[in-house]
Steps between C-alpha positions, in 0.01 A plus 500: 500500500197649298335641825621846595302386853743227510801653411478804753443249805770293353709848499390640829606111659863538366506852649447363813712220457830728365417701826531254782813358291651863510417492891630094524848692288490765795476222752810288355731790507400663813722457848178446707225308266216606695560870472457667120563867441159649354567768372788282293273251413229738386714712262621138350171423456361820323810495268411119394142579441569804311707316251222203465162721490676820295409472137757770449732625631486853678130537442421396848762645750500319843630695839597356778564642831564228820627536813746254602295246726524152597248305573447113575412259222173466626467897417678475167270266324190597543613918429742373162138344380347793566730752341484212225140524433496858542715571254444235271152651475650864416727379248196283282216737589629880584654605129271368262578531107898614540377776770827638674478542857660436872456230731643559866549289756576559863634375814472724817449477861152629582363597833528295826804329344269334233599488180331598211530329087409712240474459115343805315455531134375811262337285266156475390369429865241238593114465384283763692345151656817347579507359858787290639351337764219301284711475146512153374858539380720244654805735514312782700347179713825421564600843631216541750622139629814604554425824630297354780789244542745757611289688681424791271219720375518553059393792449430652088412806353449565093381764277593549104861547544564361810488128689645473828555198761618521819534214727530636904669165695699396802820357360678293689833655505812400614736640764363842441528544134 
């Protein structure tokens, strides 16, 4: 394809796609289908992107830091698309021209036994007049859909050197996990 237009959005689809089959993988091998380990998932998920987005290697260093928790499919979808677009968006957008830097993403319980997404970057940051909630990108579109889906408030923050997202939500957890 001759449009770099075309070519992202044909990019960002199989990202998607290679993400619900790494969840459908999860599915297969796991003793109770409709359960999925997050925090598993998630770190699978960040390595695979990593090695797809990363023009070279060990000039953008990704950590990762999940609690164990399972959740119910219905959980697990919409949150791997968000980590998905999240960090999809880091990795293309954060470390412009060969730029080294860090991209974290986290997994921890938050207050009132909500649970709380977060993928930070020290990159570049975003445009001064950057504003989630009215962007025309279909990737962050897609995040405040499925933010609202499981409940959650998406939350940013982003000055030179420093983009974070947090997503706040109720997970639906299993058996106490």
């Amino acid at each position: 394809m001759k449009d770099p237009a075309a070519t992202e959005a044909l990019e960002g689809s199989q990202a998607r796609i290679e993400a619900m089959a790494a969840l459908h993988e999860m599915l297969c091998r796991s003793s109770s289908p409709m359960r999925i380990d997050l925090s598993e998932y998630l770190l699978g998920l960040g390595a695979t992107l990593l090695d797809s987005y990363a023009a070279d290697p060990g000039i953008i260093n990704l950590e990762m830091r999940a609690e164990k928790t399972v959740v119910n499919i219905d959980t697990a979808i919409p949150l791997g698309l968000v980590a998905n677009e999240l960090l999809m968006n880091a990795l293309k957008y954060a470390f412009p021209k060969r730029r080294r830097g860090t991209i974290t993403l986290t997994l921890e319980r938050g207050d009132a036994g909500r649970l709380v997404l977060s993928v930070c970057d020290d990159g570049v940051g975003l445009p001064t007049d950057f504003k989630p909630e009215t962007t025309n990108s279909l990737g962050l579109s897609l995040v405040r859909i499925l933010a609202e889906q499981v409940g959650g408030n998406l939350k940013f923050q982003s000055r030179p050197g420093e983009t974070q997202f947090h997503l706040d939500f109720c997970g639906q957890m299993e058996n106490g996990h």
